[in-house]
Structures are given as structure tokens and as C-alpha cells.
N, C-alpha and C positions, 0 to 999 in steps of 0.2 A: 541479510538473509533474503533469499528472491527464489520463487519460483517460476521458470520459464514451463511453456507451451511444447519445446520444440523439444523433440526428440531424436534419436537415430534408431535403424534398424541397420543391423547387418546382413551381406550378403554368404551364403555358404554352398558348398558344393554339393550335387548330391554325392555322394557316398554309398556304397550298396543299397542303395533305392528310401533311405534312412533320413537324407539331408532334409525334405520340405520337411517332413516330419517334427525332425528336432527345431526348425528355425518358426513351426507355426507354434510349437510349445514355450520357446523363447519370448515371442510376442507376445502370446498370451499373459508369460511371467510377469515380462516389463511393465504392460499396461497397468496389470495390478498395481504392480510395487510403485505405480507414478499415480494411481488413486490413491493409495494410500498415502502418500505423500504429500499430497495435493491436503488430501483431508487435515492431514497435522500440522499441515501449515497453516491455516484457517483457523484451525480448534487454537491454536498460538495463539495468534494473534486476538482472537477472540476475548480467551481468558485472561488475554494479559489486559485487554481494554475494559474487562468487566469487573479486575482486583481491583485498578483507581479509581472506576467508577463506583464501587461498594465501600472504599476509604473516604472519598469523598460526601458518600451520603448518610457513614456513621455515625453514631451518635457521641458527640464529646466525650473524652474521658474524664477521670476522677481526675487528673490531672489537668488538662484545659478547665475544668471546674472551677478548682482551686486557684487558677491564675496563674500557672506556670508556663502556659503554653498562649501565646498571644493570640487572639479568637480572631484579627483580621487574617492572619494566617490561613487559617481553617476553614475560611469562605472564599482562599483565592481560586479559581476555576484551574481544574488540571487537564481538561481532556477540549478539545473542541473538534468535529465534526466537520467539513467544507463539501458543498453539494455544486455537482457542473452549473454553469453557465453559458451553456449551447445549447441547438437544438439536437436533435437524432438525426433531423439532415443536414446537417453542416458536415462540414470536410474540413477537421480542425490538425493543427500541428500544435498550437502552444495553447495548453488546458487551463479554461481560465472559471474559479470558483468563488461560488457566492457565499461570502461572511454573514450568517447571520447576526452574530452578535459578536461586533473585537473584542479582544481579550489581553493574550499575549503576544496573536498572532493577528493581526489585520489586511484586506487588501488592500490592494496598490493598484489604485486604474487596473483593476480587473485581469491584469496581466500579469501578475507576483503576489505572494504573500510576504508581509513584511513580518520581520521578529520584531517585536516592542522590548524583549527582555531577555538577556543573559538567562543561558540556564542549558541542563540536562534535559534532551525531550527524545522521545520514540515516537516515528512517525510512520505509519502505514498507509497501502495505497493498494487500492484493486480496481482495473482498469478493462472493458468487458468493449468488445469490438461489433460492429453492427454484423448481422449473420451476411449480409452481402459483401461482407473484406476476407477474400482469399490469401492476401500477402502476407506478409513477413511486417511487421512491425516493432520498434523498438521504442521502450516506453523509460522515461530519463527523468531521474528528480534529480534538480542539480541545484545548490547552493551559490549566490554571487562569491563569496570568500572559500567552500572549502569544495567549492566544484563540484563532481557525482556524487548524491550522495546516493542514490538508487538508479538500479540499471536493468533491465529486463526484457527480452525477446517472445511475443507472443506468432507462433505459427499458427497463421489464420486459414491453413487450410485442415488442419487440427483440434485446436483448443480456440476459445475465442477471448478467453479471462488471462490475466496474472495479477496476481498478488503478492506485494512485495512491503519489506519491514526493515528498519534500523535505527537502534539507540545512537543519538549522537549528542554534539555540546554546540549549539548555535550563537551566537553573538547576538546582542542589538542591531536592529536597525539590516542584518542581513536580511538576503532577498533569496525567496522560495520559487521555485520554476518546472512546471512539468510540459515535457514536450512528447509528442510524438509525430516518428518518422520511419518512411513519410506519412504525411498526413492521414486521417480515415473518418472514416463514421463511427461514432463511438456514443454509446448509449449512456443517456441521463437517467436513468431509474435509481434512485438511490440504495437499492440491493443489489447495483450491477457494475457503479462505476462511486467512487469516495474516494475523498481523502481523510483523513485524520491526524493530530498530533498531540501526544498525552507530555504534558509539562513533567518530566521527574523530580528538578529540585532546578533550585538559583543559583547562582553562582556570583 
């Protein structure tokens, strides 16, 4: 799931003096329907980050109680967070992020995320462009073993954000990589620019 920046506009003829008409109604429509859209992919992503974080912080059940459910289980970390590691003026191509605390995911010399652990995970990413990049940019998570896993075009003389999501099943020991190309300024605020990946089970 990804959403891009970039859009098209069509060109139309006039027609009995009718055509700007209908093609300024048009844009108008589009724009909506790409707010809105914009908006429910965020509200996703959001809510989906906030169900594991509200399982994680619930309260044992009668079952974990009773011992049926192993309690080292229950304290293992599902979600972690990764915050840039650049400045605002840098002119970066390969996004490199600071681990506060490893987990299942740790860095690697600053340039990769490593997987510590088999498993099911959903990882999100919103990537927010310095207001002085007009171009075309293409923002890539790509995996060492299953190559893209996320792919996305921000048109920077448009939009300046994308936000992009997908459940996948990552190995051990692979390697995590976000690039952008070509390079730009790309803002550290941590409301502007994240990564994230919510662990869903082991394997």
C-alpha cells in the first residue's frame, strides 16, 4: 500500500465555450478525492500502530494469570520506532536511522537495519522533502533477500510527504535499506520524516 504525490491532469478541448469549465470542475473533484485519500491512509496506518501498541500495554489476562500463556512472551517488544540520522542540510541518497533501543531490529553501521528474528512484521515509512526540492523523487525500501519491499514517487513540485505501508515475513539476520533518488534534503522532525516496524508473530 503506498501513496504517491504525483498526479495527472488531463487536457480537453473547449467544446461550446463549456470545456475550461468542465476540466476546472474536474480538478477540483480530483484534488478532493486525493485529500481524502491521503487522509485514510494515515488514519491506517495510524490505527493499525495504535491496536499493537494498546495489546502490548494490556493488562494480563485470566489466562496469562493462571500460567497458561508464558509471561516472557508478553513483555516481548512488538513495535519499534527509527528516528533520521542526518542533518536538514544534508543531500542524502541512502536514509540512515538511529536505533534507540535493539530489539528485533538493530542497526548496522548506520547504513542498514538488521532483522535479529524470523517473523511476520508491518513496516511503515513517511518521508517529507525539504520545501526547497522541486523534483521528482523516488523513495525505495528494499530488502537484501526479498528486494522492494516499498516503492514510492514524491512530486516535489506538488506534495512534499509520502507515506507508505506493508505487511511482510522477513528472515534473520536480513538487511533493511531506504534510499532516495536522486538524492535531496529531507527533513529530520520526527512528525515529518519515520520509520517504523510492528513485529506481528514468529515464525
Amino acid at each position: 500500500m503506498s501513496l504517491s504525490a504525483e498526479y495527472c491532469s488531463g487536457k480537453m478541448g473547449d467544446r461550446g465555450g463549456g470545456g475550461h469549465g468542465a476540466l476546472a470542475h474536474q480538478s477540483r473533484l480530483f484534488r478532493g478525492l486525493l485529500v481524502w485519500a491521503t487522509l485514510l491512509t494515515v488514519g491506517l496506518g495510524t490505527l493499525t500502530a495504535l491496536h499493537f501498541i494498546h495489546r502490548e500495554s494490556s493488562p494480563p489476562s485470566k489466562l496469562q494469570n493462571l500460567g497458561y500463556v508464558n509471561q516472557a512472551d508478553i513483555k516481548e517488544t512488538t513495535l519499534m520506532v527509527f528516528s533520521p540520522d542526518w542533518k536538514d542540510s544534508d543531500k542524502v541518497k541512502l536514509l540512515k536511522w538511529k536505533t534507540v533501543r535493539p530489539d528485533f531490529i538493530e542497526g548496522k553501521e548506520k547504513e542498514s537495519l538488521m532483522v535479529k528474528k524470523d517473523g511476520q512484521y508491518f513496516l511503515y515509512l513517511q518521508v517529507t522533502l525539504h520545501p526547497q526540492e522541486k523534483e521528482n523523487h523516488t523513495i525505495t525500501v528494499q530488502s537484501e533477500k526479498r528486494q522492494v519491499i516499498l516503492k514510492g514517487l514524491i512530486n516535489g513540485s506538488k506534495l512534499s510527504t509520502i507515506f507508505m505501508a506493508n505487511g511482510i515475513p522477513l528472515d534473520s539476520n536480513d538487511t533493511l535499506h531506504v534510499t532516495c533518488h536522486p538524492e535531496a534534503k529531507i527533513q529530520t522532525s520526527h512528525t515529518e520524516t519515520y520509520l517504523g516496524v510492528i513485529k506481528l508473530s514468529s515464525t
